[in-house]
TIROKE-167007 format. One line per field, with one value per residue (C-alpha): x, y, z. Coordinates in Angstrom, 2 decimals, m for minus. Example, Ala and Ser with C-alpha at 12.3 -4.5 7.8 and 13.67 -1.06 7.14 Angstrom:
% TIROKE-167007
px	c(12.30 / 13.67)
py	c(m4.50 / m1.06)
pz	c(7.80 / 7.14)
END
This chain:
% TIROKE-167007
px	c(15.00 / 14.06 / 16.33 / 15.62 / 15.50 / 13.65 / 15.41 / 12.83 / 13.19 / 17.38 / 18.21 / 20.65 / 22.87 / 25.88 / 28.34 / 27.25 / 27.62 / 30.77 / 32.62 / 34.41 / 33.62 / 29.61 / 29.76 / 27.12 / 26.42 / 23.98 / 26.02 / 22.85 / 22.86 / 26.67 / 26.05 / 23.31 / 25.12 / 27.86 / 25.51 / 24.01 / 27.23 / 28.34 / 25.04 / 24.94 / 29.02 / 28.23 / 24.82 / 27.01 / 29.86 / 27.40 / 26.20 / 29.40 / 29.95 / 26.93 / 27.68 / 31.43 / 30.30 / 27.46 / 30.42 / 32.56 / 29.55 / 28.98 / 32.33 / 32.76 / 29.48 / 30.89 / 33.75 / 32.31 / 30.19 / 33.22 / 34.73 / 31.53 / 31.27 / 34.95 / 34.39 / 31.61 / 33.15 / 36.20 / 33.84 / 32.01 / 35.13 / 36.08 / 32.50 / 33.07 / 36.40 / 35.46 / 32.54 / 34.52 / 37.10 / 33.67 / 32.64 / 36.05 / 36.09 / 32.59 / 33.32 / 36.54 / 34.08 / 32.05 / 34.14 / 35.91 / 32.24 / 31.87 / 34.80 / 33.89 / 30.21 / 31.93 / 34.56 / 32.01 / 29.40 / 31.95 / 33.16 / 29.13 / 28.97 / 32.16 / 30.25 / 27.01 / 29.12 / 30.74 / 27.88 / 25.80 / 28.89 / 28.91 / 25.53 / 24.75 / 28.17 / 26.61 / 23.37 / 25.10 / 28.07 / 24.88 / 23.10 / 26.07 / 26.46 / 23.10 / 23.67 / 26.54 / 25.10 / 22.40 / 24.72 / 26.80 / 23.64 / 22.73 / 25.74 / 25.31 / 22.25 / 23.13 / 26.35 / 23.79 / 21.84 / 24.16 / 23.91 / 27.19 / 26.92 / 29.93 / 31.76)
py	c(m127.04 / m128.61 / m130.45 / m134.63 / m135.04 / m133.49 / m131.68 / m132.41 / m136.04 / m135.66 / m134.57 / m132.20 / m130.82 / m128.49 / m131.64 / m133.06 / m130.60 / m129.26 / m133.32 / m134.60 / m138.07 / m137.55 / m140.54 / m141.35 / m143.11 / m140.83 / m138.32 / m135.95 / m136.21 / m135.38 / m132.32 / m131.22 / m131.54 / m129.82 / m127.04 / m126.89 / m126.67 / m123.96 / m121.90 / m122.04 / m121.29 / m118.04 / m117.28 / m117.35 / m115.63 / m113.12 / m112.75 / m112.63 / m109.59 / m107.88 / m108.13 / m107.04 / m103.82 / m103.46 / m103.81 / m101.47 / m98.72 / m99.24 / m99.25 / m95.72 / m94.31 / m95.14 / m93.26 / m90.21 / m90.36 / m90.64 / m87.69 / m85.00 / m86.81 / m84.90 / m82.37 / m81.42 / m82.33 / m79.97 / m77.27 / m77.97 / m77.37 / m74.48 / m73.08 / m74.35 / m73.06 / m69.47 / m69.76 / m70.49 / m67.49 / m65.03 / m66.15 / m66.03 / m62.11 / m61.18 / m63.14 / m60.73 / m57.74 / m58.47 / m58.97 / m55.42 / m53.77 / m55.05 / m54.04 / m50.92 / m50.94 / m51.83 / m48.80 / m46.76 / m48.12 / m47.37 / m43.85 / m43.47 / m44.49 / m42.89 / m39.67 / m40.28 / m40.18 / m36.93 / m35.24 / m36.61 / m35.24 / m31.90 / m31.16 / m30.85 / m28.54 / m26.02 / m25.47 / m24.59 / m22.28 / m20.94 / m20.39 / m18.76 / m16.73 / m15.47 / m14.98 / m13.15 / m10.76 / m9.92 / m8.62 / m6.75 / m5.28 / m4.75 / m2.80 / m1.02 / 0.30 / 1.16 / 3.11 / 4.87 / 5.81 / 6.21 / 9.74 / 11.63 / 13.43 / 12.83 / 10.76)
pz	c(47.26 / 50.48 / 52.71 / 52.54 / 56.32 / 59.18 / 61.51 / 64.24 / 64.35 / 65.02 / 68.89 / 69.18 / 71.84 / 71.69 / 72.98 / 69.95 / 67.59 / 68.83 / 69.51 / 67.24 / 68.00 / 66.50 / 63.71 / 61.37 / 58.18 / 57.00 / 54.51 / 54.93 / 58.59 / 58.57 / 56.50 / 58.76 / 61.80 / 60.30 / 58.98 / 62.45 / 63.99 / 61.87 / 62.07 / 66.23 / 66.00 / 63.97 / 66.13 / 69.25 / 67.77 / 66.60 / 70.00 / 71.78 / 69.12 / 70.03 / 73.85 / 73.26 / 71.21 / 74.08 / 76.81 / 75.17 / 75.05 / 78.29 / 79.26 / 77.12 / 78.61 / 82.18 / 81.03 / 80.09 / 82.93 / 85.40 / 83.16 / 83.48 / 87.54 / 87.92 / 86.19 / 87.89 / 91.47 / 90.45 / 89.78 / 93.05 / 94.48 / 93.06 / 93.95 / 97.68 / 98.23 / 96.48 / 98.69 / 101.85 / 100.96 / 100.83 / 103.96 / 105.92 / 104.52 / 105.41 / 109.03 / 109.35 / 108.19 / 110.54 / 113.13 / 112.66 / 112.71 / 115.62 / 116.86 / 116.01 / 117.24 / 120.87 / 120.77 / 120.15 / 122.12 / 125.05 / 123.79 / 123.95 / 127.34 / 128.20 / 127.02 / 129.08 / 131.92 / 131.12 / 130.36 / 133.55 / 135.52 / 133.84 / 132.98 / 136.52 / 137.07 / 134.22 / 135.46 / 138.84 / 136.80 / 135.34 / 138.46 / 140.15 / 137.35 / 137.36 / 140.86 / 140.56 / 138.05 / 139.86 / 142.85 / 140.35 / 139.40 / 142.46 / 143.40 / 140.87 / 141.67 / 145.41 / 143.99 / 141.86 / 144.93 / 147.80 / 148.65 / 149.27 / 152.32 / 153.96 / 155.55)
END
């Protein structure tokens, strides 16, 4: 059954569907205001519903967002700081291998210098040697020879 009335021809605004002072004569007109009133009351309630349940996703999303955001930071951290402990012990490695390289770096120079002083010293122990060997053999030879005529 179709309504009497035409709901085109009455204005309507929210103050006068929500004030209690909106008189009328009309029975029909009072029932459609009141119909109206009820139908935009349960819209908007419907709405303000719909945005709660839409706030309270959101507001759980953001939670779980802020809850993987730490988790991830914490794991960040834990990568950073195992990170930083690696690279103070490889810095401390290296640092002793240098160390090392420069000991031995000066035991090799320490070494050059020995050698340059002694190398020289062998060839002439050598040469005096040779030296010496050859007069012994020498001797030798003339004590082989000298005749033994008297004296």
């Amino acid at each position: 059954m179709e309504p009497m009335y035409d709901t085109a021809t009455i204005p309507m605004t929210l103050d006068m569907l929500t004030s209690k002072k909106v008189e009328t004569n009309n029975p029909q007109a009072r029932c459609l205001l009141s119909t109206l009133a009820s139908a935009m009351c349960s819209q908007h309630a419907s709405d303000v519903e719909k945005l709660q349940q839409e706030l309270k996703n959101m507001q759980r999303d953001m939670k779980d967002f802020k809850q993987e955001v730490t988790r991830v930071i914490c794991k960040i951290e834990g990568t950073l700081s195992y990170m930083m402990e690696v690279v103070t012990r490889l810095e401390t490695r290296s640092n002793c291998v240098e160390q090392q390289l420069r000991e031995e770096e000066d035991r090799g120079i320490v070494r050059n210098k020995v050698l340059t002083f002694l190398l020289p010293r062998e060839k002439e122990l050598r040469e005096k040697c040779a030296d010496l060997e050859r007069r012994e053999l020498g001797r030798g030879r003339e004590f082989l020879f000298t005749p033994v005529f008297g004296a």
